[in-house]
N, C-alpha and C positions, 0 to 999 in steps of 0.2 A: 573599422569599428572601434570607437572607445573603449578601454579597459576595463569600467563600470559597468558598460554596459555589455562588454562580452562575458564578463564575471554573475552578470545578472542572469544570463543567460544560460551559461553555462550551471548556474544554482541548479534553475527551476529544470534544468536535461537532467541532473542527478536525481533531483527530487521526483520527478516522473520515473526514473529507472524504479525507484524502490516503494514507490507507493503503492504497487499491486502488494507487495511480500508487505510492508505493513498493515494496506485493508485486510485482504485475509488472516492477518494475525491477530488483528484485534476484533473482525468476527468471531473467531475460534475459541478468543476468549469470554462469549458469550452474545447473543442473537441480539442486532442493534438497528435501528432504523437510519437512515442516509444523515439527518441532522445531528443525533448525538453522535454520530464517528467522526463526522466532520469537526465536532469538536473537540472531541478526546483528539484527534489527529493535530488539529492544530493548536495543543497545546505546545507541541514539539515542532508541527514543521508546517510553513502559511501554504496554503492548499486553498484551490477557489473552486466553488461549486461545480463549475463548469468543465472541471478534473476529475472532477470524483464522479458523478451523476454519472458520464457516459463509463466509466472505467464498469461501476456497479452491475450496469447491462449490461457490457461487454461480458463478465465474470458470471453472471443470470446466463446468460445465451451459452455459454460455453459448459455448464453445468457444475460447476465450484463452488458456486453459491443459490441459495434458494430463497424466496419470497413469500409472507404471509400476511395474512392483514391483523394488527394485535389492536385489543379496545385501550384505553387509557379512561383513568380515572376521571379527566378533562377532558375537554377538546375532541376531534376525531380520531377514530382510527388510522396507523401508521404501517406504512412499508415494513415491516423488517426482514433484515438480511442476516440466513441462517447459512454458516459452509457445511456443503454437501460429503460424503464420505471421499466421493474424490477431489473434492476442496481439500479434506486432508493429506489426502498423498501428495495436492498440487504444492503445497504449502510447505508440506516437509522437502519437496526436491527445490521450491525456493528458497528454504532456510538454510539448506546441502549448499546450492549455488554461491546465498550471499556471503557463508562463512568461508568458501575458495575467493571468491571474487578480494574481499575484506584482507585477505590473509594476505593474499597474494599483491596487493596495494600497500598493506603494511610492511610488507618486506622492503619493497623496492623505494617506500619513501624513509622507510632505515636505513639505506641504504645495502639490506643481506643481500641482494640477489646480485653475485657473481655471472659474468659470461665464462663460457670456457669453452 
């Protein structure tokens, strides 16, 4: 496999690791329908529909997040997606996780982490 293209790859396996812990954080920071998260998300990180859509029910079905139908000024009515009281707990043990995960990779590309 090419460099490029294992680099490519390897992006978008990170970017899928941490997409759950940023949907849920950016639901938490108020109830949002599939298209504006999609946006807010990729003003920082390229995400395709096709990532997020199934991730959303995946998250619906498991009970973390919840569903309503809201009116708009324009246009019809929209999806949104509300996190659940145990979308908060879920959320706080992924925030736990990614700041061990984080640390624990900053160490070893500082090189702190000693064997002994």
């Amino acid at each position: 496999m090419c460099s490029l293209v294992k680099e490519f790859y390897m992006n978008i396996q990170l970017k899928k690791g941490v997409l759950e812990l940023v949907v849920m954080n950016e639901i938490s920071k108020g109830d949002q329908y599939g298209y504006e998260l999609s946006q807010t998300i990729s003003e920082h990180l390229s995400i395709a529909d096709g990532t997020l859509y199934p991730m959303l029910r995946r998250l619906v079905n498991e009970g973390v997040l919840d569903t309503y139908m809201g009116k708009t000024s324009a246009g019809p009515a929209r999806k949104y997606y509300t996190i659940t009281e145990l979308g908060q707990k879920h959320l706080q043990h992924l925030i736990e996780e990614w700041k061990e995960l984080k640390s624990s990779v900053n160490q070893l590309l500082e090189g702190e982490v000693h064997n002994e």
